[in-house]
ChimeraX commands (.cxc) that place a marker at each C-alpha (Angstrom):
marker #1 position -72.29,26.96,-27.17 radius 0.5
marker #1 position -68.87,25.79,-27.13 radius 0.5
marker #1 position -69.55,22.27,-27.63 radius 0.5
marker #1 position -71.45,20.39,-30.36 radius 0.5
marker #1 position -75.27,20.48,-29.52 radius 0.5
marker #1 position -78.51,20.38,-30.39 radius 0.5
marker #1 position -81.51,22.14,-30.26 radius 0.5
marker #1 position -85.55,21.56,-30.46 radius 0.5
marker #1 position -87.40,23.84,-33.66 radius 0.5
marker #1 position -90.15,20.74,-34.00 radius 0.5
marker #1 position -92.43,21.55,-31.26 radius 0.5
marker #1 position -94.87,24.15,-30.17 radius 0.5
marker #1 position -94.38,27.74,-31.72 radius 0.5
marker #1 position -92.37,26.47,-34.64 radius 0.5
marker #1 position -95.33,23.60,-35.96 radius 0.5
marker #1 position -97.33,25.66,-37.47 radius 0.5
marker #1 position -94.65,28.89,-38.23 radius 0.5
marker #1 position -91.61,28.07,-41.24 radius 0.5
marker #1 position -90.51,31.29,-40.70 radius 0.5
marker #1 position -90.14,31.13,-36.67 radius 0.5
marker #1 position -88.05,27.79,-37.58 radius 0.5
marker #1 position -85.52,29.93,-39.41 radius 0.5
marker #1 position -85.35,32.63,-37.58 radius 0.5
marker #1 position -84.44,30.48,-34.54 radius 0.5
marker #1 position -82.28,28.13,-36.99 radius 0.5
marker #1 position -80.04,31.12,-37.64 radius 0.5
marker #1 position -79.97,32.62,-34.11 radius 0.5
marker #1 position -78.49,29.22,-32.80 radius 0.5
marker #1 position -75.87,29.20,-35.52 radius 0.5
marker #1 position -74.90,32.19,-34.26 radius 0.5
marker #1 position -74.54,30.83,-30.70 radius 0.5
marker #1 position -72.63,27.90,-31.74 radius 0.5
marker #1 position -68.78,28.11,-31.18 radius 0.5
marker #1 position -66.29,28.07,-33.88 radius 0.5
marker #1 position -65.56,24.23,-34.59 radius 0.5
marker #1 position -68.97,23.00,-33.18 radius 0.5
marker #1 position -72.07,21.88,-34.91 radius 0.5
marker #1 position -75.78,22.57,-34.33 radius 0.5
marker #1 position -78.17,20.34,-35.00 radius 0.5
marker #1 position -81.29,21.64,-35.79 radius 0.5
marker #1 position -84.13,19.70,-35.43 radius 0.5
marker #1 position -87.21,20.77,-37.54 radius 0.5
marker #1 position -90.93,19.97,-37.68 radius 0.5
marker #1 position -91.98,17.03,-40.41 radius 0.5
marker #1 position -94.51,19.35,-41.65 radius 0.5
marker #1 position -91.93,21.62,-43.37 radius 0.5
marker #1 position -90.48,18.37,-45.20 radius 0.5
marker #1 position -86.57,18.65,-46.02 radius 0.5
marker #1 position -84.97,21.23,-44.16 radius 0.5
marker #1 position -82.56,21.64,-47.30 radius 0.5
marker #1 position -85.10,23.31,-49.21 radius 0.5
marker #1 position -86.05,25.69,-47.51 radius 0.5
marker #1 position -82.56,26.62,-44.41 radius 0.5
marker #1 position -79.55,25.79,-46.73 radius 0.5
marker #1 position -80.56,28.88,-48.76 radius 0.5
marker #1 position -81.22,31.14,-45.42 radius 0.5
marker #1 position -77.87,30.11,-43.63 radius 0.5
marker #1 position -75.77,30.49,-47.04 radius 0.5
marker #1 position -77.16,34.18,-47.30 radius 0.5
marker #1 position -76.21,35.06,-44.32 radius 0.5
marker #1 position -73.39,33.02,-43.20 radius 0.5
marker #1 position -71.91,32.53,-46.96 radius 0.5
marker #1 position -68.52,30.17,-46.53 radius 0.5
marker #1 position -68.44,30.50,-42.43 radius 0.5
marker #1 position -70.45,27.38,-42.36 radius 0.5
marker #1 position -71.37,24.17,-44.03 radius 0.5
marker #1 position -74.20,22.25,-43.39 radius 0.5
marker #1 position -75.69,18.69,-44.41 radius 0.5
marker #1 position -78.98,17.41,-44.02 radius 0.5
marker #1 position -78.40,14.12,-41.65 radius 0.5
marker #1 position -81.88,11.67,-41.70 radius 0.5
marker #1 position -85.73,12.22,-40.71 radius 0.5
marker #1 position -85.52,11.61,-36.82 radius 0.5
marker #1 position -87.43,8.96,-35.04 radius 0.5
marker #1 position -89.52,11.89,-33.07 radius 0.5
marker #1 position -90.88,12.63,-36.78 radius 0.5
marker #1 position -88.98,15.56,-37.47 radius 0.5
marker #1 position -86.02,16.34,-39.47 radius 0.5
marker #1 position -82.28,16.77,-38.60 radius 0.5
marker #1 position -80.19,19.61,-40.25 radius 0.5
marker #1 position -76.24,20.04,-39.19 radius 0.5
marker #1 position -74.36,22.83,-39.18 radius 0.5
marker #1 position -70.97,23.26,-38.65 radius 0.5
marker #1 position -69.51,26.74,-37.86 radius 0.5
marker #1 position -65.81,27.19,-39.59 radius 0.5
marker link #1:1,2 radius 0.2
marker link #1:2,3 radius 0.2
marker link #1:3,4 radius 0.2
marker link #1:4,5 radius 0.2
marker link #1:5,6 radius 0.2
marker link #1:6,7 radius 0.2
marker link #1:7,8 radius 0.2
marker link #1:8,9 radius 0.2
marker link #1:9,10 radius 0.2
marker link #1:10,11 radius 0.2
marker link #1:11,12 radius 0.2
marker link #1:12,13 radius 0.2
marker link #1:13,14 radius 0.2
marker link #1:14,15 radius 0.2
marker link #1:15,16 radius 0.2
marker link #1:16,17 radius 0.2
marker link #1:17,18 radius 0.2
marker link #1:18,19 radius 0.2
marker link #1:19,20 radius 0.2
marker link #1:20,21 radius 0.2
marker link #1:21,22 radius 0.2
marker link #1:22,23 radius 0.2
marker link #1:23,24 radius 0.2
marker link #1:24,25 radius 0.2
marker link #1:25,26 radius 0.2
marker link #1:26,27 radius 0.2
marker link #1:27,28 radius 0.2
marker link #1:28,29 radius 0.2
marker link #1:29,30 radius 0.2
marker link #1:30,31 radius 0.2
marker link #1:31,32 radius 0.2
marker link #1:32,33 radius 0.2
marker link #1:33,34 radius 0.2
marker link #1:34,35 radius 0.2
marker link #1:35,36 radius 0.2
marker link #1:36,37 radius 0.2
marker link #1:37,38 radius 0.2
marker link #1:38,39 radius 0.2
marker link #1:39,40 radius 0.2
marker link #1:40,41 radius 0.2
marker link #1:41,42 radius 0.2
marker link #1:42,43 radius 0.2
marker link #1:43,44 radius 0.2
marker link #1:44,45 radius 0.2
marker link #1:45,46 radius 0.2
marker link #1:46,47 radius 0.2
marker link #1:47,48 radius 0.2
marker link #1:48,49 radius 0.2
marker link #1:49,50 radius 0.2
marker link #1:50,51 radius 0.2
marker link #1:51,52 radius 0.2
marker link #1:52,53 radius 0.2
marker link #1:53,54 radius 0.2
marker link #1:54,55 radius 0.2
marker link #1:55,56 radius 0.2
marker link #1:56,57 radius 0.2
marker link #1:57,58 radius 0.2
marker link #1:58,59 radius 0.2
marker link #1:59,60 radius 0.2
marker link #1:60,61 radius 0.2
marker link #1:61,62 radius 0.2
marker link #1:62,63 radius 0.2
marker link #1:63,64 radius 0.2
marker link #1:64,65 radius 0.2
marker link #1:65,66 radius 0.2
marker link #1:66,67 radius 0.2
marker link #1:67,68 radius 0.2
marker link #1:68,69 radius 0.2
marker link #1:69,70 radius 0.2
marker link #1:70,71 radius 0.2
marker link #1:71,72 radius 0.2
marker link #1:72,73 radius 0.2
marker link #1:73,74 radius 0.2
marker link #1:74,75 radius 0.2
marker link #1:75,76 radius 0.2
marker link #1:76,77 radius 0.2
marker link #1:77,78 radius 0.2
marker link #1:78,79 radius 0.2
marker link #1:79,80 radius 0.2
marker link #1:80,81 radius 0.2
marker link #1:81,82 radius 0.2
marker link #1:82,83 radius 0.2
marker link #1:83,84 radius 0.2
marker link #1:84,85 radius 0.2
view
């Protein structure tokens, strides 16, 4: 993507499957453009998205991105940014 965007893990597949969520998390990183963001948008069940992406995207991305944890969305689910350097 070569714009800032966002993209659906709450739903479906990824309720019920953490490591689906991450999987997917990191494959849309990867997708993302150099000086865009991703949002990705993760199922409430998981709670905080910090605890269990930030330490998946530092491993493999180390200092190519940084990320921030933004607010629990109205749909119920969680928003996670990251920006690709």
């Amino acid at each position: 993507m070569t714009k800032d965007w966002s993209i659906d893990l709450e739903h479906g597949d990824y309720e019920p499957n953490i490591s689906l969520v991450i999987k997917d998390g990191l494959r849309a990183i990867e997708e993302t453009a150099r000086g865009c963001y991703a949002n990705l948008v993760t199922p409430e069940n998981f709670g905080n998205p910090s605890h269990y992406l930030a330490e998946a995207i530092s491993q493999k991305y180390e200092s190519s991105v940084s990320y921030q944890f933004i607010d629990h969305c109205g749909c119920g689910g969680y928003v996670f940014r990251v920006w690709k350097k």
